[in-house]
C-alpha positions as CSV (number, residue, x, y, z in Angstrom):
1,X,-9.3,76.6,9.2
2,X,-6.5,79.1,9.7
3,X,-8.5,81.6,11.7
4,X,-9.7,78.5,14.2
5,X,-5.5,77.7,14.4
6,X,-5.1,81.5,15.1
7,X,-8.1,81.7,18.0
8,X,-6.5,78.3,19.6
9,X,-2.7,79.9,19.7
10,X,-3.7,82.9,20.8
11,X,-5.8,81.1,24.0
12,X,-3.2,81.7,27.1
13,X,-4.1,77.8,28.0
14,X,-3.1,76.2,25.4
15,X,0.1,78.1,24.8
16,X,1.1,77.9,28.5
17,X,1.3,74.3,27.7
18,X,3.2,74.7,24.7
19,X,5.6,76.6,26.7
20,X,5.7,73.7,28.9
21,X,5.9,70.6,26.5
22,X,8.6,72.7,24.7
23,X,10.5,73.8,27.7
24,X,11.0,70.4,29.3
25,X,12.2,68.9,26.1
26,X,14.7,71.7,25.1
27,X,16.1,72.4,29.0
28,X,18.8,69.6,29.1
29,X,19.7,70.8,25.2
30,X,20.7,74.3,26.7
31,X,21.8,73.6,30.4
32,X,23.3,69.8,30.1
33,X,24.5,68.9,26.6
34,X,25.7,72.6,25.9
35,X,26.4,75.8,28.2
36,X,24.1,78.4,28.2
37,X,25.8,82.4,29.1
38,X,22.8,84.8,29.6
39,X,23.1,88.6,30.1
40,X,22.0,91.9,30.7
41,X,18.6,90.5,32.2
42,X,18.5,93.7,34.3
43,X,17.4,95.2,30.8
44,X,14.1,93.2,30.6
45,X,13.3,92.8,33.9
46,X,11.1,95.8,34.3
47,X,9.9,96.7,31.1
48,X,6.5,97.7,30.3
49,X,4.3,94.6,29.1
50,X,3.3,95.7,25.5
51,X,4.6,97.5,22.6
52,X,8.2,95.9,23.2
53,X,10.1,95.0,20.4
54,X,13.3,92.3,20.4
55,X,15.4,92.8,17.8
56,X,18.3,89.8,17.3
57,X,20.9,88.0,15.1
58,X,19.5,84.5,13.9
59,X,21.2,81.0,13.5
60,X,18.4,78.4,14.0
61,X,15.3,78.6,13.1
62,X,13.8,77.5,16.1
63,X,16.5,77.1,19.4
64,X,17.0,80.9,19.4
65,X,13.6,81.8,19.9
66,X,12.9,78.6,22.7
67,X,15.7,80.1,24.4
68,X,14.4,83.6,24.5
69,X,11.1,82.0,25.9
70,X,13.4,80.1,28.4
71,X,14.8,83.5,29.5
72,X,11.5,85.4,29.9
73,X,9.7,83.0,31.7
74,X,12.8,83.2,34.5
75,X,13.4,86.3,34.5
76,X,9.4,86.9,35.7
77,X,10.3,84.5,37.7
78,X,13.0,86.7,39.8
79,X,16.1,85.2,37.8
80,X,18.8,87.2,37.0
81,X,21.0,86.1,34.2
82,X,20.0,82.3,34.8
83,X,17.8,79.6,34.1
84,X,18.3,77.6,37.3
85,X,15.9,74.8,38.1
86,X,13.0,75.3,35.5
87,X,10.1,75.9,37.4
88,X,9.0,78.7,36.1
89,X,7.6,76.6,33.4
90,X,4.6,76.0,35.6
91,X,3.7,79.3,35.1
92,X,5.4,80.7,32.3
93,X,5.2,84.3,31.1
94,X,3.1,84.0,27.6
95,X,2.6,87.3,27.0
96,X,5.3,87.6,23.6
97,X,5.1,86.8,19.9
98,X,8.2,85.9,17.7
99,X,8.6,86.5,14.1
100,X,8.0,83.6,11.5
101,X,7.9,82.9,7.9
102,X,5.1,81.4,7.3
103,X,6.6,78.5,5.0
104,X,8.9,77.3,7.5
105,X,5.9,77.2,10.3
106,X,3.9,74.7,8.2
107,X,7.2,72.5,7.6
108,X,7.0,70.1,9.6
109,X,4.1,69.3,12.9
110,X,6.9,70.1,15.4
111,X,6.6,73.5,13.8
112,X,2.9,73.8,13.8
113,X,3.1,73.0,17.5
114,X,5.6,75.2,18.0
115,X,3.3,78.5,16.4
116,X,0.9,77.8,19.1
117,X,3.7,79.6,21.3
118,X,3.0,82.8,19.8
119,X,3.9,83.0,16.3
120,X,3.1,85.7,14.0
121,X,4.0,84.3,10.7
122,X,4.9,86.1,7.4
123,X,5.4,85.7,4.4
124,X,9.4,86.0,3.1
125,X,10.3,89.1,1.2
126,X,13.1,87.5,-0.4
127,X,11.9,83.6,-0.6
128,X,9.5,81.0,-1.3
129,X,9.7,77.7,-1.5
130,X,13.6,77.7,-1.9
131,X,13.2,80.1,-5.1
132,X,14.6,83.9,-5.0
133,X,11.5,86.2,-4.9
134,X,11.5,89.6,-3.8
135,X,8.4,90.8,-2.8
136,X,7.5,94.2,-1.4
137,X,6.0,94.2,2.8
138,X,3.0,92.4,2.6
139,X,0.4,95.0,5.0
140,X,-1.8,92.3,6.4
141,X,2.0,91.0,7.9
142,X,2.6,94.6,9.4
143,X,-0.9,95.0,11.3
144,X,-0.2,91.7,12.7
145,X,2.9,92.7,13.9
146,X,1.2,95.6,15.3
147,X,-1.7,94.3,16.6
148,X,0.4,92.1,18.9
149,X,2.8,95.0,19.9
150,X,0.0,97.0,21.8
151,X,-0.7,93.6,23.6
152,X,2.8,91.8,24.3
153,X,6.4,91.7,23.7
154,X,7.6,90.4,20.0
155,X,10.7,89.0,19.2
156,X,12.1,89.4,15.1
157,X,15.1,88.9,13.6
158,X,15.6,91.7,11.1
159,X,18.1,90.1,8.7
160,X,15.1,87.2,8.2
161,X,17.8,84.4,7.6
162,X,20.4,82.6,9.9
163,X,23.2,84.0,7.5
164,X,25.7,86.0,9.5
165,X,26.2,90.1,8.4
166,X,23.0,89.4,5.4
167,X,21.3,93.1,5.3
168,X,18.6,94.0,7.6
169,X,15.2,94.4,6.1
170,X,13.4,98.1,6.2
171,X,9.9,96.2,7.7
172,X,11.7,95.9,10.8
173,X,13.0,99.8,10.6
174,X,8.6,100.5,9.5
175,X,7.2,98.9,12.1
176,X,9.8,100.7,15.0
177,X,8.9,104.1,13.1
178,X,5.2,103.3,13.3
179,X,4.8,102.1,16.6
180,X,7.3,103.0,18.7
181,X,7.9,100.3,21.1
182,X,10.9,100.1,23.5
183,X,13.5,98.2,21.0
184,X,16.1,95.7,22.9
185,X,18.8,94.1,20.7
186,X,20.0,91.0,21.7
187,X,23.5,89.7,20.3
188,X,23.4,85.4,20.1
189,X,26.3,82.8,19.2
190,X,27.3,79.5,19.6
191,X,23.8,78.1,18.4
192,X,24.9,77.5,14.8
193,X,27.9,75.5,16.7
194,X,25.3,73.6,18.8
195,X,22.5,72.9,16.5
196,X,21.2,72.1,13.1
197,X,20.1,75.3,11.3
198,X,16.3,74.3,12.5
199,X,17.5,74.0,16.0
200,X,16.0,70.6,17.0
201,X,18.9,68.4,16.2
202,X,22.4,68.7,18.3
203,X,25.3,69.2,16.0
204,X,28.1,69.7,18.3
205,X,27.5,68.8,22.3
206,X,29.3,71.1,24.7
207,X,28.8,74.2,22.9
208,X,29.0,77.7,24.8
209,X,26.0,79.8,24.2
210,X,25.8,83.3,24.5
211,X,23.0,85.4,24.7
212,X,23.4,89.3,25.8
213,X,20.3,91.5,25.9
214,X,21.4,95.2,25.4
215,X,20.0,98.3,27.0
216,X,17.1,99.8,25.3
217,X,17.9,102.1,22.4
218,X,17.9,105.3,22.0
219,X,15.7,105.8,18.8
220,X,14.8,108.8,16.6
221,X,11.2,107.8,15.7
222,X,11.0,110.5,13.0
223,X,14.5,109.5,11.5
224,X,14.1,107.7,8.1
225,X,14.0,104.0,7.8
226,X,17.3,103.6,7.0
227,X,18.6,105.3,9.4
228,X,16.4,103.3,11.9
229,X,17.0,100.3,10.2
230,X,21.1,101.0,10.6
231,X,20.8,102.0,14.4
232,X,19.6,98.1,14.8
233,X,21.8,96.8,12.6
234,X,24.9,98.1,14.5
235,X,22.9,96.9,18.0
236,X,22.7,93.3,17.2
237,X,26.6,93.5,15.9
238,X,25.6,92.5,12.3
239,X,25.7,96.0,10.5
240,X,28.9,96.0,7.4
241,X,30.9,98.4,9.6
242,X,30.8,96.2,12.0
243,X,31.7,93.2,10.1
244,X,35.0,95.0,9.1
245,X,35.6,95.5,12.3
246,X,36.8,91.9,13.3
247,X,37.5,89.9,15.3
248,X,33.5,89.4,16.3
249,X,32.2,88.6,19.7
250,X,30.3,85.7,18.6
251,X,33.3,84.2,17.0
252,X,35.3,84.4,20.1
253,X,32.7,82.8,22.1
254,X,32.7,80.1,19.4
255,X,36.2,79.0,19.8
């Protein structure tokens, strides 16, 4: 049953209308009831169309990653740092995968829907059904990851939790050191603010929300995973030093 699930999200037609069910239904969420800032799409607009990796913060489970799509799809669609009138979603660009733990994919049948966009889900290294487990990278999680970097773009969030400043997990820092791909961190707020923490629900209407895509970075492939893994860290403004830092950028936007 779960291989059939996997052939039908992976077919480009049935996820192209995923992107569109989705897209109509969470527009007005991100243009009307709140205010969506977008930049640095000058950094995406002409990268190469595999073996890209997105690397972000996280504070919904699902609104970041709709909004990410939003993006994508208008910037193909000659947009620079807008969404403007959403007809992009007539043709939207498919070709990315996001990140998932597989528990919270099978929560609900909005979230089974919502994996036909192109999720890759895992299993959580630190959780399982609410209970503290830590579990070691599982490898059939890493080939996925891999198999759909040397076809499309994939978007992760390497602190694997919507907590703000939680430690970034060394899979993310493997999979860069393995493959490779052109890493873009992205720096998000205000969607905690706006949202329930599944981001399907509006908490606070009129929210400002930020997303800034970053240059690419400049990586040392044969560095050691932690050093990898605290080059991203720092990117997506959630590494310790950085926390010290304060005041945050994604606090000031928040006000």
């Amino acid at each position: 049953m779960s291989s059939l699930v996997d052939r039908i999200k992976h077919t480009n037609i049935v996820r192209k209308m995923v992107y569109a069910v989705v897209g109509v239904f969470s527009y007005p969420g991100l243009m009307f009831f709140n205010k969506l800032q977008i930049s640095g799409t000058e950094h995406i607009s002409n990268l190469p169309k595999k073996n890209v990796l997105f690397v972000s913060n996280h504070q919904t489970y699902f609104a970041d990653v709709i909004t990410f799509l939003h993006i994508f799809c208008a910037v193909k669609w000659g947009k620079e740092n807008r969404l403007g009138i959403p007809y992009y979603l007539l043709n939207p660009f498919t070709h990315v995968n996001y990140v998932a733990a597989e528990e919270t994919m099978k929560d609900s049948w909005i979230s089974r829907l919502f994996a036909m966009a192109g999720a890759l889900t895992v299993k959580r290294t630190w959780r399982s059904e609410g209970q503290e487990v830590r579990r070691n990278l599982d490898p059939s999680d890493t080939r996925k990851i891999q198999r759909a970097l040397a076809d499309n773009w994939v978007i992760t969030f390497p602190q694997g939790t919507t907590k703000p400043f939680a430690p970034g997990r060394k899979g993310t820092a493997y999979i860069i050191k393995e493959n490779r791909p052109v890493v873009i961190p992205v720096v998000i707020s205000g969607f905690w603010r706006a949202f329930n923490k599944k981001g399907l629900k509006f908490k606070k209407k009129g929210s400002m929300l930020s997303v800034t895509f970053k240059e690419p970075l400049n990586i040392d492939y044969d560095a050691s995973t932690e050093s990898i893994l605290d080059t991203v860290m720092n990117a997506i403004e959630q590494s310790k030093d950085y926390m010290l830092k304060g005041p945050h950028h994604w606090l000031k936007i928040d006000k």
